[in-house]
C-alpha positions in Angstrom: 58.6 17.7 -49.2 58.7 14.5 -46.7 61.2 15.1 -43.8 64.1 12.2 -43.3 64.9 10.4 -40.1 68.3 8.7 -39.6 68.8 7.1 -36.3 72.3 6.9 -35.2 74.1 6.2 -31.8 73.1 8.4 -29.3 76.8 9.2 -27.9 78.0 10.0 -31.4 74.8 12.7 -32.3 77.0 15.8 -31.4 79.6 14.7 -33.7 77.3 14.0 -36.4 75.9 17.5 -36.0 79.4 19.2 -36.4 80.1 16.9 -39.3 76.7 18.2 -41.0 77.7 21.6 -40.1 81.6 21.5 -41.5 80.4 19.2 -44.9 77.8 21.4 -46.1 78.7 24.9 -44.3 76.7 27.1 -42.0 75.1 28.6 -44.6 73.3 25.4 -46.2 72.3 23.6 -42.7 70.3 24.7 -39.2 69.3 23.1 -36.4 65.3 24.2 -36.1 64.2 26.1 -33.4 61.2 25.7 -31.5 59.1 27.9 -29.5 57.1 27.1 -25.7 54.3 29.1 -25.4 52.5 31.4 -22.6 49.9 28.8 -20.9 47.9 30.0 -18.6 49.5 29.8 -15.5 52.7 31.1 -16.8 51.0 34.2 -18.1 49.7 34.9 -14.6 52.6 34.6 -12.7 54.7 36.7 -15.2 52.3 39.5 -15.9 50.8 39.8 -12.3 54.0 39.7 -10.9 54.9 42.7 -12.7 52.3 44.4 -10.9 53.7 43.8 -7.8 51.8 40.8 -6.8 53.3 38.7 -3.8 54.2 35.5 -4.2 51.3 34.0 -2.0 48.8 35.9 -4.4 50.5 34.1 -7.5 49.8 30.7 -5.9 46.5 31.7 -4.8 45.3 32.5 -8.2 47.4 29.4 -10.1 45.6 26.9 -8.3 42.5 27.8 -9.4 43.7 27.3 -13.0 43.3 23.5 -13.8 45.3 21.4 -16.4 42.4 22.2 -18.7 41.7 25.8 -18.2 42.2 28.5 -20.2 42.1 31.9 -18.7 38.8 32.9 -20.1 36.8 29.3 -19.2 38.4 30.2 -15.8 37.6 33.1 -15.2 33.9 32.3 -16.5 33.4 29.3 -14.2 35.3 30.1 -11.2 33.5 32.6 -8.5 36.2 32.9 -6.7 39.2 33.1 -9.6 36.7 36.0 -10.3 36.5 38.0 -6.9 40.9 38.0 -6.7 40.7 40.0 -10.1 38.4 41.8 -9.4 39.3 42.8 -5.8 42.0 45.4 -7.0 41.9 47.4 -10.4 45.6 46.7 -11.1 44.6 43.1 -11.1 42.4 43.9 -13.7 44.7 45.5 -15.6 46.9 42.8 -16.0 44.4 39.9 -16.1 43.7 41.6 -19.9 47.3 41.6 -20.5 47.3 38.2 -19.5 44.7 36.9 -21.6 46.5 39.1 -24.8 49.8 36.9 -24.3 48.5 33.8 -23.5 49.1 31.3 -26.2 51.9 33.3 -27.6 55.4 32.7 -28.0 57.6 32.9 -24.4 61.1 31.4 -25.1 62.8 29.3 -27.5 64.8 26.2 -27.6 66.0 23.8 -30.0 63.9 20.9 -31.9 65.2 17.8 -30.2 66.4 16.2 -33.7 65.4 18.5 -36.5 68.3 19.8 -38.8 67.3 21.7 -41.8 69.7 21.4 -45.3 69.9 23.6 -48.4 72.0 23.8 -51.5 72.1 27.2 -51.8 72.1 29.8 -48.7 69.3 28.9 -46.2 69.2 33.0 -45.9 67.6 33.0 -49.2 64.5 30.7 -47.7 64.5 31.7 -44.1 66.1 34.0 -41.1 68.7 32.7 -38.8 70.6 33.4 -36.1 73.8 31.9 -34.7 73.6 29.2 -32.1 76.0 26.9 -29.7 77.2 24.7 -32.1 75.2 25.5 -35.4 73.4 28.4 -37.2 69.2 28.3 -35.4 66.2 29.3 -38.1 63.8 31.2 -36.7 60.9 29.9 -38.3 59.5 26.2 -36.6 59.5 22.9 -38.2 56.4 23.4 -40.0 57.0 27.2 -41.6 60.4 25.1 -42.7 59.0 22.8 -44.6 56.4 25.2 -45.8 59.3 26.5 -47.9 60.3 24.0 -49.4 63.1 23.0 -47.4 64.5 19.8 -46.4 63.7 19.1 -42.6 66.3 16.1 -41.6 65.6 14.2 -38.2 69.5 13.0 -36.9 68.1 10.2 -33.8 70.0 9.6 -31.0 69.4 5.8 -30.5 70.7 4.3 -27.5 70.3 0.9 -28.2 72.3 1.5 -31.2 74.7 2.8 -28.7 74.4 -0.7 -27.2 75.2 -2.8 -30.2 78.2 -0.6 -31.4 79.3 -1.0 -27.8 79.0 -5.0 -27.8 81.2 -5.1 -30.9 83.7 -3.0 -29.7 84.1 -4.9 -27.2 83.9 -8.5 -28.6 86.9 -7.1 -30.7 88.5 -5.9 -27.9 88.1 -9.2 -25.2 88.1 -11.7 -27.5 89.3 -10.8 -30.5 86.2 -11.7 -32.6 84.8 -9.1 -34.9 81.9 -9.0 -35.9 80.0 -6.7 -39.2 77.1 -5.8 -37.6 75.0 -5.6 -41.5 76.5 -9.1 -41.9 74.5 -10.2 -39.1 72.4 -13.2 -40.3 69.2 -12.3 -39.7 67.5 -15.8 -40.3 69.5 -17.0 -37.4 68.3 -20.1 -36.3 69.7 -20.2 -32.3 68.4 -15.9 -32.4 65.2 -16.7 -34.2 64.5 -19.5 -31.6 65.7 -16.8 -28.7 62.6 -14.8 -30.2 60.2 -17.7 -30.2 61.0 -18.3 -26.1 60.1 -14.8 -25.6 63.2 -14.4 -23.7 63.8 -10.7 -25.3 64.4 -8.8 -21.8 66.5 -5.8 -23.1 65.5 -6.6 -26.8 64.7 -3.3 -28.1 61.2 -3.0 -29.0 60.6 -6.6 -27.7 61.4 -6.8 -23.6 57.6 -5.1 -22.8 54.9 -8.2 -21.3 53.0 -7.4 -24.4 55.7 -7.8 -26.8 56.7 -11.2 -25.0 53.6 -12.6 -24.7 53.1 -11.9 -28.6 56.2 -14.1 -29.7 55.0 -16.4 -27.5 52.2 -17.0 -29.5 53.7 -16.3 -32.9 56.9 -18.1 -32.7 58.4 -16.3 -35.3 61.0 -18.8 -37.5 61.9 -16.2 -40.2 62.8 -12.9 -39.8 59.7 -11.6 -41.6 57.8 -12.7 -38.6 59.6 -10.7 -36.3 58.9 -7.3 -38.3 55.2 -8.5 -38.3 55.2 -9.1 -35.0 56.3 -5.6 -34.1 53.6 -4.3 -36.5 50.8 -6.9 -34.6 52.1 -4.8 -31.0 50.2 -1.8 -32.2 46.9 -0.5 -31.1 44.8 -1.1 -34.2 47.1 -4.5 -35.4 46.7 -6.4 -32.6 42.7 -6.7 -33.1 44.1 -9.3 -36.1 46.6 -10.5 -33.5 44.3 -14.2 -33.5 43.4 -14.2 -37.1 47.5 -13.7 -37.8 48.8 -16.7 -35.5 45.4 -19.1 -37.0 46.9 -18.5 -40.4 50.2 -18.7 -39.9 49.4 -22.5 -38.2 46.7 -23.2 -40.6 44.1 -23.1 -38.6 42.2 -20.3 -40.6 42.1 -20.2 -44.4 44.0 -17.6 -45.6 42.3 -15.1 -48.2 44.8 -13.4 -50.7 41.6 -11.9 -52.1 42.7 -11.5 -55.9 45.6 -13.3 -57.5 46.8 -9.6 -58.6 47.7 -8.6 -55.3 48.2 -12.2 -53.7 52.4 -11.6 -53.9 51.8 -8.4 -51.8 50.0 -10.1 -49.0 51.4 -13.6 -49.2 53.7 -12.3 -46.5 51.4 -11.7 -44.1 48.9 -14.3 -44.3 46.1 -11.9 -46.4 46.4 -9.1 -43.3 47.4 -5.9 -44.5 50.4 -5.0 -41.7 52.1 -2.3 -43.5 51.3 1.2 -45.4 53.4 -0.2 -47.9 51.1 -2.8 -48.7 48.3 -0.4 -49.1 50.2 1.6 -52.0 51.2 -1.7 -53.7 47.9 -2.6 -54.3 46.9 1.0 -55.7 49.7 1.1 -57.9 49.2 -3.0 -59.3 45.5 -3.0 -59.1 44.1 0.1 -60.1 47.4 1.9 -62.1 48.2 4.6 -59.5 51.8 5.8 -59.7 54.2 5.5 -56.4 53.3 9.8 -56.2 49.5 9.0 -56.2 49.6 5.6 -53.9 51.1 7.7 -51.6 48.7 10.4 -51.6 46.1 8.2 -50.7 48.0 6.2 -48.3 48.1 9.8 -46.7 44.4 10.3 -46.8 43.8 7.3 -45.2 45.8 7.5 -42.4 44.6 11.2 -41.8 41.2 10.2 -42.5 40.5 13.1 -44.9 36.9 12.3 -45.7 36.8 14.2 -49.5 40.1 13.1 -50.2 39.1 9.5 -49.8 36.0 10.1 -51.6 38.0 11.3 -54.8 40.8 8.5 -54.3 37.9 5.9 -54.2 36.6 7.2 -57.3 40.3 7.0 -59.0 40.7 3.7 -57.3 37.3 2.2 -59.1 38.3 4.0 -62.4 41.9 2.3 -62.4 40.5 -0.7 -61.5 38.0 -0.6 -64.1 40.9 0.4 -66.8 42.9 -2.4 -65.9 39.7 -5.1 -66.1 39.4 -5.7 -62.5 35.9 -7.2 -60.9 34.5 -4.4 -59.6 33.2 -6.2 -56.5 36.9 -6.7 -55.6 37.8 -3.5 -56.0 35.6 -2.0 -53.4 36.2 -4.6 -51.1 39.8 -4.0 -51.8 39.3 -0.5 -51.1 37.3 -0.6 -48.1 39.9 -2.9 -46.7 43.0 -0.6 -47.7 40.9 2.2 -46.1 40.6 0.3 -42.7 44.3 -0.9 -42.5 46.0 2.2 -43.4 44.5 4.2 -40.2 46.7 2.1 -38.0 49.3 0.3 -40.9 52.8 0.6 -39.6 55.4 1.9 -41.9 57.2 -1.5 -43.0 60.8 0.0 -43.8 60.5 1.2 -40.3 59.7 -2.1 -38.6 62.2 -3.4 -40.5 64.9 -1.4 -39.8 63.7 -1.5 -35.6 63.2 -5.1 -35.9 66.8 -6.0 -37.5 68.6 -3.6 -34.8 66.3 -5.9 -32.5 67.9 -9.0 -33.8 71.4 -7.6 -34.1 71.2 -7.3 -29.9 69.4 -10.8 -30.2 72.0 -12.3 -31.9 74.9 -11.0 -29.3 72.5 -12.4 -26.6 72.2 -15.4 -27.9 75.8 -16.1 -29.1 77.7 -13.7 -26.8 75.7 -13.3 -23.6 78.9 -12.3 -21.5 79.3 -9.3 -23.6 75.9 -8.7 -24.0 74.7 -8.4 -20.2 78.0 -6.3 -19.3 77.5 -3.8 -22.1 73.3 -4.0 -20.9 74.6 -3.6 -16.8 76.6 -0.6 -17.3 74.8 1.7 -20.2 71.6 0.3 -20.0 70.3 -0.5 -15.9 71.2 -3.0 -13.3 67.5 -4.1 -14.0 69.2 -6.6 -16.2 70.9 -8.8 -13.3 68.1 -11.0 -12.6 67.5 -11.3 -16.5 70.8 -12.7 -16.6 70.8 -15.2 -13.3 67.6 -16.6 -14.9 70.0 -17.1 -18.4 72.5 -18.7 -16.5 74.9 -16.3 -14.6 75.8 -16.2 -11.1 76.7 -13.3 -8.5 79.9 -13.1 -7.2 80.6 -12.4 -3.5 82.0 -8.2 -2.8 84.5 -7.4 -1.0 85.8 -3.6 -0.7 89.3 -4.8 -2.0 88.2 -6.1 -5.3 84.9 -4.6 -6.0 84.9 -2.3 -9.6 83.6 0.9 -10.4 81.8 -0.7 -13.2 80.2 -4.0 -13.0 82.0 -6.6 -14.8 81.0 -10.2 -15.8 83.6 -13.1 -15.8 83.7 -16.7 -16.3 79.4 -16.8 -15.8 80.0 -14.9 -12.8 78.7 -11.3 -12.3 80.7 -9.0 -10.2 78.7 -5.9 -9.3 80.1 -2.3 -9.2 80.3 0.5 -6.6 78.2 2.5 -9.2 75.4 -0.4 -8.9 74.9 0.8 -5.0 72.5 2.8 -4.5 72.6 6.1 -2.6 76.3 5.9 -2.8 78.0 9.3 -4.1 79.7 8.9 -7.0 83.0 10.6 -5.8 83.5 8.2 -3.2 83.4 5.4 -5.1 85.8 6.9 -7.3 87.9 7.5 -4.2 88.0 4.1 -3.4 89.0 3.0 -6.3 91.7 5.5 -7.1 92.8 5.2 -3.4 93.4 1.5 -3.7 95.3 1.8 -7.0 97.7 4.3 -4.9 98.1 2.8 -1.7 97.3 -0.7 -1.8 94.5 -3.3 -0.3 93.1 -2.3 2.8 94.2 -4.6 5.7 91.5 -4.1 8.1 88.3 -2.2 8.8 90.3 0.5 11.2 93.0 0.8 7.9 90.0 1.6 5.3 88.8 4.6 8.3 91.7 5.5 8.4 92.9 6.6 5.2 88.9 7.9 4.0 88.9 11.4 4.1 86.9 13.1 7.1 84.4 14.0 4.7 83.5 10.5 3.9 83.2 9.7 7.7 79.7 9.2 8.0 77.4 6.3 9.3 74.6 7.1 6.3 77.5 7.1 3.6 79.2 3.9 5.3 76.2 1.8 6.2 75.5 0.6 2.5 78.9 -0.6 1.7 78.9 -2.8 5.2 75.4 -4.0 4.8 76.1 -5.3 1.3 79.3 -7.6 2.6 82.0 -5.4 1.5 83.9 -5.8 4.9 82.5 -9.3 5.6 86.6 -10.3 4.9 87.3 -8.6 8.0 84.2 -9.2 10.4 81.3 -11.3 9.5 78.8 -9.5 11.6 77.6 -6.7 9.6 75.8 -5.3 12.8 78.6 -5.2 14.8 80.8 -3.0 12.1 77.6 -0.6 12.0 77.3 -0.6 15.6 80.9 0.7 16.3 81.2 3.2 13.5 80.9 5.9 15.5 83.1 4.8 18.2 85.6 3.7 15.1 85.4 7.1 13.4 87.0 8.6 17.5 89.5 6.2 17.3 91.1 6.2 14.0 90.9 10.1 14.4 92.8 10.2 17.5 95.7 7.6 16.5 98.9 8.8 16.6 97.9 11.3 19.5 99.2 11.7 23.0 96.5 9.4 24.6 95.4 7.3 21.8 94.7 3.6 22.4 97.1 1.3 20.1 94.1 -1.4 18.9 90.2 -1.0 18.9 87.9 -2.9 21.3 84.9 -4.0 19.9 81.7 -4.4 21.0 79.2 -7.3 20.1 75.9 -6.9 18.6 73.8 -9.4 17.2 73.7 -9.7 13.5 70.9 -9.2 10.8 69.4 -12.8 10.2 69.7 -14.3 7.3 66.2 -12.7 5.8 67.8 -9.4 6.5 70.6 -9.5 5.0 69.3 -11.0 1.6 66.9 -8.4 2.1 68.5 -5.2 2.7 71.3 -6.2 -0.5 67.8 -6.4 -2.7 67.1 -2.7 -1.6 70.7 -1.2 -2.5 71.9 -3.6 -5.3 68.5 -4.5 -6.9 69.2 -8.4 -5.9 70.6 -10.7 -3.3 73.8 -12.1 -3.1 73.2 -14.1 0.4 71.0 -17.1 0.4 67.7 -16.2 -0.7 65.6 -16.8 2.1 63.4 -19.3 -0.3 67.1 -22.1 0.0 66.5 -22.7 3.7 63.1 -23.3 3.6 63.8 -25.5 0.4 66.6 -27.5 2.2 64.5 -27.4 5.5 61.2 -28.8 3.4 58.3 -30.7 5.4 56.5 -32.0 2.3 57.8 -32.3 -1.5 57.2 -29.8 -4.2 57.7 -29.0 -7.8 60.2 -25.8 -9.4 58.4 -23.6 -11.2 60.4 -24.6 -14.3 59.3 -28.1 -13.8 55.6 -26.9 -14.1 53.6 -28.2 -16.9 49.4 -27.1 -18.4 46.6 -29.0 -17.0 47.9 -30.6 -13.7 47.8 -30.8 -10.3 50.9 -29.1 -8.6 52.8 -27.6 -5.1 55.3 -25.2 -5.1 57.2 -23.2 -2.5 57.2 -20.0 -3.6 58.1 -16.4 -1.6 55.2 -14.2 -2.1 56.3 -11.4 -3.8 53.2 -8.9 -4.9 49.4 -9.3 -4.3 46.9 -7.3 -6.6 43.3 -7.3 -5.2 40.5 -6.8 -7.2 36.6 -7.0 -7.2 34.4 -9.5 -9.8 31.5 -8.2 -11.7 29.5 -9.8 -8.5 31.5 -7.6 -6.6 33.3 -10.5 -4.9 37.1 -9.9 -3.9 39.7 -11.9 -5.2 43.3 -11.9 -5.9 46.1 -11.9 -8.2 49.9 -13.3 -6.6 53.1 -13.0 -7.9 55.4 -15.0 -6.5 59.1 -16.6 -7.0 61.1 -19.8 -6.4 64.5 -18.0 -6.0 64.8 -18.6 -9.8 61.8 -17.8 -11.7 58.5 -16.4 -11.0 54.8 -17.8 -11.5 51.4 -15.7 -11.6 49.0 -17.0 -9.0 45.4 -16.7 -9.5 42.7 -16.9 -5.9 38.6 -16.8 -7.1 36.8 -15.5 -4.5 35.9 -18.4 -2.3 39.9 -19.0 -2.0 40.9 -16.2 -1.6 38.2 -15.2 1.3 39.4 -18.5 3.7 43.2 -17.9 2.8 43.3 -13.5 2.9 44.9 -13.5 6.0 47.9 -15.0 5.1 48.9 -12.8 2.3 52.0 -11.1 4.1 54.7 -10.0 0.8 57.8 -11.4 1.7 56.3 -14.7 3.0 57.2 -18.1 2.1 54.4 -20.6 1.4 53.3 -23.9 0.0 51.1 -23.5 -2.6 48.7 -26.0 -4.2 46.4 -25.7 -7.0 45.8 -26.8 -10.8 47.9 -24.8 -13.8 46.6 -23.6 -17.0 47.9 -21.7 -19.9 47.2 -17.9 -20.2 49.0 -15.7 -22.9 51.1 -18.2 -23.3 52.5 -18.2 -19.8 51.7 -20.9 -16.7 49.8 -19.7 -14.2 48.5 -21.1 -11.0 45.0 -21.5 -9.9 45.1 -21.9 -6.1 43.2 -24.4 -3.5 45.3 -23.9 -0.6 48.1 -22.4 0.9 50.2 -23.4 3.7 52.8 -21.3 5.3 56.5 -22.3 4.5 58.9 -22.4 8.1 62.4 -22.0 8.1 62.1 -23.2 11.6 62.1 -26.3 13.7 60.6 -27.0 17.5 62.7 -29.9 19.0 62.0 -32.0 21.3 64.4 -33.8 23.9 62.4 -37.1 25.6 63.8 -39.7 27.7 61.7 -42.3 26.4 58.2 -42.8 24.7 57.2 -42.9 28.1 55.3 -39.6 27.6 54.2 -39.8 24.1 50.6 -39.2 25.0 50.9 -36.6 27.1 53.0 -34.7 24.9 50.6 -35.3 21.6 47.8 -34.1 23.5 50.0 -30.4 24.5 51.2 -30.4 20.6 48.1 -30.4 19.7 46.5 -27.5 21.3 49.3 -24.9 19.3 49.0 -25.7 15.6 50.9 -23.7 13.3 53.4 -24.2 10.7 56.4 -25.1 12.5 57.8 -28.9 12.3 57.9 -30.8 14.5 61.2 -32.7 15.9 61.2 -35.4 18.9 64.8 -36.8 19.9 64.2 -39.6 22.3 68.1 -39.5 24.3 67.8 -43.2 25.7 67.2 -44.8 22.0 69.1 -42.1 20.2 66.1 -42.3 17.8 65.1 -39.1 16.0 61.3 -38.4 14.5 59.9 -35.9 12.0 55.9 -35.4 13.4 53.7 -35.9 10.5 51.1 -35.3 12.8 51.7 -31.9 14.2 53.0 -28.6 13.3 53.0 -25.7 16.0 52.8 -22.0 16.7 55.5 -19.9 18.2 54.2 -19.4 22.0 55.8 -19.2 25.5 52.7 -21.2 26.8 53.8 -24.5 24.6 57.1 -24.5 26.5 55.9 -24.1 30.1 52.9 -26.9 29.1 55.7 -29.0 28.2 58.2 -28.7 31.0 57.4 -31.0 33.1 57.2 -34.0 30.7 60.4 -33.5 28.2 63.9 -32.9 29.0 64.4 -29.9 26.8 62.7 -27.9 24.0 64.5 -25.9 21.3 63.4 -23.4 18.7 65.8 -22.8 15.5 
């Protein structure tokens, strides 16, 4: 008998189990046990260590056992596996005893889904035995079902989880509601969402492959969103090309025989589904459902006698019914070939309309939809949603939330979101401010923590994010007198205690750092990238990456971001960038002869001018590079009396190039020029050149 799956939200699963158990009785439904067997290792260490074997002896003689050995091949191939055996006869022993249990049964634990029902008692079928929250058999999923029994599959889905979520609270903030069935799923504004291939926490559709795919399909009815799921297979996506031809007209399409033209109309003549495969069994050559799906099981098993029979039925049906025969072998050696990789279509379906339902709230709720992503799903989804539009609110530690929270297009992160943080001090910090009110200072928050929590590691995250930027700006002057703080909040109130806190002054992270070191705890920025001073500060015009377009000449300052190296068939180096404008990101592609003059400047993190040519590629623009210049955030200014030494000073500027501008003030004309002429290097040796011609020289 086929087993059932039902996929239901992950968070209500247990429920769902007791509301099996308590609607049909212990005595008609089981969860299904499963047993983990002796490997190898395992049988070594538990048999050997029952002959007294130490614990360094164990290890010894595990890592000789590879991933693919077996304690015979082992033992066979392995000299000196061999010589610890044999080196002591109680080895021996249990080396035998070993071999004897390995393979066999060890422990057991539950199936992860299975649930098997009965309408009269299971005990009748099977053994059980009682279990945590349900009766266990004590035969496996497959001596189940060898009896005849009905072996259920209960899901836990999170991303149904998800969507139940987003309603509930659509309802609950806006007072919308919303029947998830009733969801149109030939949504124009979600279909077109599809077609962008801007699916990023679309279940089954936020992988590169999956994006790249609608992309190029540009689904506009829902059907082409289950196919396009079916195409992302192994198998599918060789007749990915001959799918997106058809669909444009670009390639005839060939229904083959107007008998089964209906059944692959769909699809453009590809067979995408097993579905499709018993259609045409049962319409072309008389099988019944039963039989279709017999040989829809063949197939995909790729039972070599069955098929032989099932293409002798298939020819006789045919032949009964008056079909060509030439088209019924072709039919069938096409059926044959699809259904080893045909996706189940009901399946797709059903995956690809719980895809759209999330669609849909992205698309016409993306508030609710990137909180309820942030806070069940992954912070991963911040940048997804500052490229759709939001913006990061500033932190402070008097309104920051446990959870993150998303207002008015602005996204306020959470203590949860920080990482390395332990939970119960963020909960702390919230329930202490509910109790006791804002903080009013940096020594007030130290003060009321509890000593516990007094720590520099534990503290340092919070500071270095902003959270106390309300009450001192400098983030490296709060970290450089914790410890000094943490003496003198502990020692208010006694005998000898000083009545205010002196500080001491450090210099502060730059701003680099700082944009930096929030990326590494919160996954993102919230200072300036450091891309928007170089972009304010640019020396020569460029084009945003969204402003790109195929086939022409273009600049853009970009922050490098990743670098992939590889080596041509030649055996040539060349290299693959990723890189960012602060808003979206662009691949970056150096051939060998580019990338040999310009390797030395690929530092991640750096910020450069890039030129080159664009081209299309999976349906993305990419960037073929001829040169790259490095970005400065930067300036070297010069302070002249007059143009009096103009030629002297061109002459020093141009013994230092580098990628710094330029700047000349001349103080009796009040005139100010940007070089186009020169850019310089950072060095000591510039300045002392300089001296005795120019008033003053300044570096910022």
């Amino acid at each position: 008998m086929p087993d059932i799956d039902i996929d239901l939200p992950d968070i209500y699963r247990s429920e769902f189990l007791h509301y099996v158990r308590d609607r049909y009785g212990s005595k008609h439904s089981a969860q299904i046990v499963t047993f983990s067997t002796f490997g190898a290792k395992q049988a070594i260490r538990d048999v050997f260590k029952r002959f007294g074997a130490k614990e360094f002896e164990l290890s010894q003689l595990s890592k000789k056992i590879s991933f693919r050995d077996n304690l015979t091949s082992v033992y066979e191939k392995n000299m000196s596996f061999r010589q610890l055996i044999n080196q002591r006869q109680e080895f021996q022993r249990a080396f035998e005893i070993a071999k004897a249990i390995e393979g066999q049964p060890r422990q057991t634990s539950i199936h992860a889904a299975g649930i098997v029902m009965s309408d009269d008692d299971l005990t009748n079928h099977i053994p059980l035995k009682a279990g945590e929250d349900m009766m266990v058999t004590q035969y496996d999923a497959s001596a189940v079902e060898a009896n005849g029994l009905l072996k259920m599959d209960f899901l836990g889905l999170r991303n149904l989880t998800f969507v139940q979520k987003m309603k509930e609270k659509l309802e609950e903030e806006q007072g919308i509601t919303i029947d998830i069935k009733s969801i149109d799923l030939e949504d124009p504004q979600t279909l077109a969402l599809f077609a962008s291939g801007k699916t990023k926490g679309i279940f089954q559709f936020e992988q590169a492959g999956a994006i790249n795919l609608l992309k190029r399909i540009k689904p506009a009815k829902f059907e082409e969103v289950v196919a396009t799921t079916s195409l992302n297979r192994p198998g599918a996506s060789d007749y990915t090309d001959n799918f997106i031809a058809r669909k444009y007209g670009k390639e005839k399409v060939d229904l083959i025989d107007p008998v089964v033209a209906p059944i692959l109309e769909p699809t453009y003549g590809i067979m995408l589904y097993q579905e499709q495969v018993m259609q045409i069994a049962q319409v072309f050559a008389g099988f019944t459902l039963g039989k279709a799906d017999l040989l829809r099981r063949a197939m995909s098993k790729k039972d070599a006698n069955e098929m032989s029979k099932m293409s002798e039925q298939f020819m006789e049906g045919s032949r009964q019914l008056g079909r060509d025969p030439q088209i019924a072998e072709r039919l069938f050696s096409m059926m044959a070939k699809f259904a080893g990789y045909g996706f189940n279509r009901s399946h797709a379906y059903a995956y690809s309309a719980l895809a759209f339902q999330l669609a849909y709230f992205k698309t016409h709720y993306p508030q609710i939809f990137y909180d309820v992503m942030l806070n069940y799903s992954s912070s991963d989804y911040i940048k997804d949603a500052i490229e759709n539009g939001f913006s990061l609110a500033s932190l402070d530690i008097n309104r920051i939330p446990y959870l993150d929270k998303i207002s008015d297009g602005k996204i306020v992160l959470g203590l949860k979101t920080i990482k390395g943080l332990p939970r119960d001090f963020a909960l702390w910090i919230i329930e202490d401010r509910k109790q006791n009110g804002k903080y009013i200072s940096i020594e007030d928050f130290l003060t009321r923590i509890p000593s516990k929590y007094q720590k520099v590691d534990i503290l340092t995250p919070l500071i270095q994010i902003g959270l106390f930027d309300i009450f001192e700006p400098n983030r490296q002057k709060i970290i450089g007198n914790l410890n000094n703080l943490f003496t003198f909040v502990n020692e208010l109130g006694s005998l000898f205690a000083e009545s205010s806190y002196s500080w001491v002054d450090y210099e502060d992270y730059s701003q680099t750092d700082r944009y930096n070191l929030e990326q590494e705890l919160l996954g993102v920025g919230l200072s300036p990238h450091p891309l928007h001073l170089a972009q304010k500060m640019a020396s020569r015009p460029y084009q945003p990456i969204s402003d790109l377009t195929v086939n022409s000449k273009a600049t853009v300052l970009v922050q490098l971001e990743s670098v992939r190296i590889i080596r041509t068939k030649k055996g040539d180096q060349m290299a693959f960038l990723n890189v960012t404008d602060g808003i979206n990101k662009l691949d970056v592609t150096l051939f060998p002869e580019t990338y040999f003059y310009h390797k030395d400047k690929l530092s991640e993190g750096g910020l450069f001018y890039l030129d080159g040519r664009t081209q299309e590629r999976d349906g993305r623009i990419q960037l073929i590079l001829s040169n790259m210049e490095e970005a400065s955030t930067e300036r070297f200014w010069i302070l002249l009396e007059n143009h009096d030494k103009d030629l002297e000073v061109s002459q020093i500027l141009a013994k230092y190039p580098g990628n710094i501008p330029v700047i000349i003030r001349y103080q009796g004309s009040k005139e100010t020029i940007v070089s186009q002429r020169y850019k310089v290097a950072k060095n000591e040796e510039l300045n002392q050149e300089l001296a005795p011609y120019v008033l003053k020289t300044v570096l910022r």
